[in-house]
Structure formats: structure tokens, C-alpha cells
N, C-alpha and C positions, 0 to 999 in steps of 0.2 A: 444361491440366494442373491437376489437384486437388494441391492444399499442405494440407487437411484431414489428418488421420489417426486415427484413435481412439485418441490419447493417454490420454484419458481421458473422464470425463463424473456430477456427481455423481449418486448412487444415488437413486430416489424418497424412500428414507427417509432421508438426507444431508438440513437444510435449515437453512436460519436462520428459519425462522419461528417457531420458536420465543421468538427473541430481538425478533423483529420484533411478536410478539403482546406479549409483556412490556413492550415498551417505546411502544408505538405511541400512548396519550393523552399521554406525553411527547414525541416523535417529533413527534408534531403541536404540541405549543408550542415546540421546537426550531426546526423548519419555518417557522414564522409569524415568528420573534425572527431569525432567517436573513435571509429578504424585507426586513425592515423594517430589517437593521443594513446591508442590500447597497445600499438608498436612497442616493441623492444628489439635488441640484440639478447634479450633474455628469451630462447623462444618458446617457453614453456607460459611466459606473463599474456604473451597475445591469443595462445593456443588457446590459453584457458576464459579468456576474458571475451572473446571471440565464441567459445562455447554458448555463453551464456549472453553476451550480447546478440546473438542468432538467434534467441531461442524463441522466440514470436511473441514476446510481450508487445501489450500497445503501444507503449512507451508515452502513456498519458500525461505521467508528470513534466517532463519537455516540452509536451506539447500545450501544458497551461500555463509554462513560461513564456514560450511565443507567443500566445495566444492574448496573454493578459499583457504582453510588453504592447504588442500590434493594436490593443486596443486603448490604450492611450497614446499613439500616433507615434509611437517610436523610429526614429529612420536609425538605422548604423549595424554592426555587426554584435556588438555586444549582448542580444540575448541571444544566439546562436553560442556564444561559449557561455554563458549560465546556463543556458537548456543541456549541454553537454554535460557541463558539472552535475547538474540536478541527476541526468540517469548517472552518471559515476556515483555518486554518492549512494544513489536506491540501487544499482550494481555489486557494492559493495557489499553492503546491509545484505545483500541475497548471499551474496556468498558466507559471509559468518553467520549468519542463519541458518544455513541451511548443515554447517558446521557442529551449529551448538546444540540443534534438533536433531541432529543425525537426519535429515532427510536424505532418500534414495533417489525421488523425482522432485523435478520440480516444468512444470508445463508439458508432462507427458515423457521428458527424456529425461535420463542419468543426470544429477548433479554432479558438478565437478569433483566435489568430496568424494565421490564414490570412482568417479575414474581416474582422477590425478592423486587421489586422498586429502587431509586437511590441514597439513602444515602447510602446503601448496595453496590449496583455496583460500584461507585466512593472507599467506603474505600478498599472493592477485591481488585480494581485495586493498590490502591497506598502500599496494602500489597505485590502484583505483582512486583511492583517496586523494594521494600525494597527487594524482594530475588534474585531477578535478579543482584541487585549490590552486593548484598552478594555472589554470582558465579560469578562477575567479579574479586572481591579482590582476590577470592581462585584461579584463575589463576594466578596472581602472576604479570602480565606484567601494569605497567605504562600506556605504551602504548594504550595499549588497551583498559584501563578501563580510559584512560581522552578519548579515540575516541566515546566511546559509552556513557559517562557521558554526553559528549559535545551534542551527539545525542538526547538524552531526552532531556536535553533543550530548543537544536533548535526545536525540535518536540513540547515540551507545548508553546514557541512562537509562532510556526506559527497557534497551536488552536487558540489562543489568537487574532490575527492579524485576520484570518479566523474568528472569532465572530466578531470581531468591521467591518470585512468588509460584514457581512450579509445581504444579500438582497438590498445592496447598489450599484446601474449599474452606479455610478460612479468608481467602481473597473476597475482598467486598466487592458490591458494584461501584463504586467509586475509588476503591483502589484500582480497576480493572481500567475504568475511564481516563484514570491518570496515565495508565500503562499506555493503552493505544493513544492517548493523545500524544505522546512522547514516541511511540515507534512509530506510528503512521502516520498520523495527523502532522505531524512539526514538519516533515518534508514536502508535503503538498501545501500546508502554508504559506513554507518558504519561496517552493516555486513559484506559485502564484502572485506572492508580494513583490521579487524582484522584481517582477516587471514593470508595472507603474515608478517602481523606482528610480530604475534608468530611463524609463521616458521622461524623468520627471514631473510627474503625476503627485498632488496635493495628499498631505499625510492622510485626509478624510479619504482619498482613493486608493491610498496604500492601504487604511486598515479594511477597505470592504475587503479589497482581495485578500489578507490576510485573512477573515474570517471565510470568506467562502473559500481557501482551500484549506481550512481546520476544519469546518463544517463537512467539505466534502468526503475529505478522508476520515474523520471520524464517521460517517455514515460507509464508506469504501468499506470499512474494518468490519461494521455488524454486519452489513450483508455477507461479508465473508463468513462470519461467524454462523448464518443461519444457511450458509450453501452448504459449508462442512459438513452439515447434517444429513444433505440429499439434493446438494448438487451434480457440477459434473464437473472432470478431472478439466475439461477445457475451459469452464465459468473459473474455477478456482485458480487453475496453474498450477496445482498438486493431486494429490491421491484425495478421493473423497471421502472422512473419516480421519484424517493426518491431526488434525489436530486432537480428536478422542485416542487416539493409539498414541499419541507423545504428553499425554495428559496434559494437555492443556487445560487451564479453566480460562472458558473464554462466557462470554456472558449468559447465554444461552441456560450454559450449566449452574451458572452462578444461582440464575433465578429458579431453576428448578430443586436445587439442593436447598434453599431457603424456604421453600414451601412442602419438604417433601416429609414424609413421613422417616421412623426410624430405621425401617426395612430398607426403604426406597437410599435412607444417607450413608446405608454399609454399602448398599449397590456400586454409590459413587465412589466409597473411600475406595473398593476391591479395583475397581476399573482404575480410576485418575491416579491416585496415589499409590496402590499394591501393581499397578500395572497389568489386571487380568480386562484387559479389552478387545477382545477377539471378534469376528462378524455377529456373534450371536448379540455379545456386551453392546457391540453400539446400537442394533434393533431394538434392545431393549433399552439403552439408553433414548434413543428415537421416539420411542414409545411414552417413554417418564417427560420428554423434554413437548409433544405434544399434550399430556395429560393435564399439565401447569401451566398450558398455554407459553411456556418460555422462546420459543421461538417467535410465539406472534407481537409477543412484549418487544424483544429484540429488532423483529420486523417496522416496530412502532418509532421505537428510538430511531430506528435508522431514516422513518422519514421525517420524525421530528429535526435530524440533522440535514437533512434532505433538504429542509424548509426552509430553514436559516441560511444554506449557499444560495437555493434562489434568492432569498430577499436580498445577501449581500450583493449577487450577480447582477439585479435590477439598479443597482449605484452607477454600473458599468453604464460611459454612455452608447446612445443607442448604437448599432451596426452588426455586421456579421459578427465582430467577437462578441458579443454579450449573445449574440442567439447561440455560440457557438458552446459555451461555457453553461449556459443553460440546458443546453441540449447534455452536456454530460454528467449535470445530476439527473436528469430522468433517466440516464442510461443505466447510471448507476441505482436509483431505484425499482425501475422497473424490471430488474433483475428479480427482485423477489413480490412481484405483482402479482 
């Protein structure tokens, strides 16, 4: 039985290449400063860190720290190690993640967890940590390093708040909004806001970017959210269905459990909460979550966030970065067009 569905798929003219061509001779000393900060004499810290840094993400959020520094006229090397921090930091988060979820894949290959196991993955990570702050001090800016300090935080909060609210469909939608705001949205924020900040860019240019990468990543998350249902393992970077098999409630379900009848709310408690979610449980969940329209609600939100990064991206002034940062909320919307 096929769990594919044509949820969605982005358009040939949807791409980030544009951001990817802007940013790509920095991309590449980002890259190299990555490899060489991921080193140890520990050789299990680079084996593993190295895993997962191969593993073919786009590595967007680096790329909207370059991208947002370049575009307030920044000269110097200093967002080259923020852009490094920013994936250390989202580096990290994947590996306790992927920890706390027990995932087995993650972009099509073994997670670490599963090949080196998790006392190993968890300490990587929080060596990750440790170097990624040690490249925020060497830039030199305040600024920047309480913006993205501030960020990990909010980031191990909202893991935190996202465990206690597991498998619980008493999770509201606005508890749900806090969560993802705090795991995903607070990092693409951050990245985005350093930048203006060390080019020394005016607070009114710090906050567009600041909301166009909370806007961005808070819409990143729903569209995740309606792929899970009938994407594909290479839209996502996981198993398609990962999130109904570790019972997740992520919005989708949210909405549909709130409209559903009393048949339809044992359905969910036996799946999310009792854990019976097998291929049959999520066609059927599939089924409950278009009946309520929940997916297209979710699809809706994600462009209402969609909207807001462009508006904030239009503050950017004009040039290749602003077209380029525009170009990747339609990437990211027309994912589910």
C-alpha cells in the first residue's frame, strides 16, 4: 500500500537557487570552518558529526545568515563563523532529536543514534554546542552572541514543553504555536537577525529580519506538518508518517481531533496516545485529517506565515538579497501548492 499522495510538490520555478548562487563562495568557507571546528583527537566526535553534517541538508539556515549579513553591505569574515554557529546549533538540536524521538532515519540514512547509539549522539551534540559558541565570541559582537545564546535556549525549551506535551490531544492550537515557535522558528529568527546586526544595520532592519525568519520557519514547520501526511522521505528528511508513528500531535491533528466526532476521538486517542499506528492507522488517519479539511487549514496558516516573511523581506533593500530571501519563502510554500 502507497502512503505517498500528492500533497504537494514545489513548482520548477519555486527554488532556493537563488540564495544558494548568492551565497555559494561564502557557503564554501562556511563548509571548510564546519569540517575543521567538527575535528577532534576525539575520533568518534568528527566520525559522528561528519555523519550528519554529509548528510545533504540544504543547510538554509547559514545560508540566511549570509545572505541577510550581504544584504546590508557587510564586508569582513564574521558572518562566516555565525553561519557556522547557526548550523552547529541546528546540528545539534538533530542529534537530541533525533535521541528523544528514537528516530532510525533521518534524510533517507541511519541516524547516528542507531549506529554509534545515544549516549554518543547527545555528548556530539553538546560538543557541537560548545564550538559553535566558541565562533560566536570570536566574532566579537554582543549582539549577536546574546541573539543566538537566547536561541538555544528557547530552542531546548520548547524540546522540553514538546516532551511533556507528547501524545497529549489535549495540546491546543496555540500551545502547539508556542512549541514550534520555540523549536524552529527561534533559530531561523536568529539567523537571520544576526546579520543586519553585524553589518550594522538600524534596529527597524534588524526587526524585519527578525520577523521574516520567525515567519519563515514558523510556515517551514506547517508545511512539514502537512508533508508528514503524503510527502516524501526526500521533501521531509525523514520517514513519511514519522511524526503519526512517535505520536506526535502536530497541527494537522490538532484540528481534526477538535472537530471530530466520538468514534473518530478513540481513533486518535488508540493511535497518538495507545500507540496502535500501523500503515492501515495512518490511511485512516489520512482520511479523518482530509475529511475536516485539517490539512488544508494547516496549508492556509502556513501561507498566512508565508505572507508575513514576504512583507518583512520587502524592508530588505533592494538587490540580489532580497530577491534571494524572497525566492525562499515561495520555495517553501510552494511545496504544498
Amino acid at each position: 500500500m502507497s502512503l505517498a499522495s500528492p500533497v504537494g510538490r514545489a513548482s520548477p520555478a519555486a527554488s532556493i537557487d537563488p540564495i544558494v548562487a548568492l551565497t555559494r563562495d561564502d557557503m564554501q568557507r562556511v563548509n571548510d570552518l564546519i569540517l575543521s571546528m567538527a575535528g577532534s583527537n576525539v575520533e568518534l566526535i568528527p566520525e559522528i558529526a561528519e555523519h550528519l553534517i554529509g548528510s545533504g541538508g540544504k543547510r538554509l539556515r547559514p545560508m540566511l545568515t549570509i545572505a541577510s549579513a550581504l544584504a546590508f553591505g557587510y564586508r569582513g569574515d564574521g558572518h562566516v563563523k555565525l553561519a557556522a554557529s547557526v548550523e552547529f546549533l541546528h546540528t545539534a538540536t538533530l542529534l537530541h532529536d533525533d535521541v528523544v524521538d528514537e528516530s532510525n532515519l533521518r534524510r533517507g540514512r541511519k541516524t547516528a543514534r542507531t549506529i554509534w547509539g545515544n549516549q554518543a549522539s547527545v555528548l556530539v551534540g553538546d560538543y557541537l554546542l560548545g564550538q559553535a559558541f566558541k565562533m560566536m565570541v570570536e566574532v566579537g559582537s554582543m549582539r549577536a552572541l546574546a541573539i543566538l545564546s537566547n536561541a538555544s535556549a528557547v530552542i531546548a525549551e520548547g524540546e522540553v514543553w514538546q516532551l511533556s506535551a507528547a501524545k497529549s490531544l489535549a495540546t491546543t492550537e496555540e500551545d502547539y504555536a508556542a512549541v514550534i515557535g520555540a523549536k524552529t522558528a527561534a533559530l531561523f529568527a536568529a539567523a537571520a537577525e544576526v546579520g543586519p546586526v553585524i553589518a550594522g544595520a538600524d534596529e527597524t532592519s534588524q526587526a524585519a529580519m527578525r520577523d521574516y525568519g520567525l515567519h519563515l520557519g514558523l510556515a517551514f514547520q506547517l508545511v512539514d506538518d502537512v508533508l508528514d501526511y503524503g510527502g516524501s522521505a526526500g521533501e521531509l528528511g525523514k520517514n513519511v508518517g514519522d511524526d503519526f508513528r512517535e505520536g506526535k500531535i502536530t497541527l494537522p491533528v490538532i484540528l481534526a481531533h477538535r472537530s471530530a466526532n466520538e468514534a473518530d476521538r478513540a481513533f486518535w486517542r488508540d493511535a497518538l496516545e495507545n500507540g496502535r499506528n500501523d500503515d492501515e492507522a495512518l490511511e485512516r488517519a489520512r482520511a479523518l485529517l482530509d475529511q475536516h479539511g485539517a490539512l488544508q487549514a494547516t496549508r492556509e496558516r502556513a501561507r498566512q506565515h508565508g505572507a508575513k516573511a514576504l512583507e518583512a523581506a520587502r524592508q530588505v533593500p533592494a538587490g540580489t538579497s532580497r530577491d534571494a530571501l524572497i525566492a525562499v519563502v515561495d520555495f517553501c510554500i510552494d511545496r504544498i501548492s
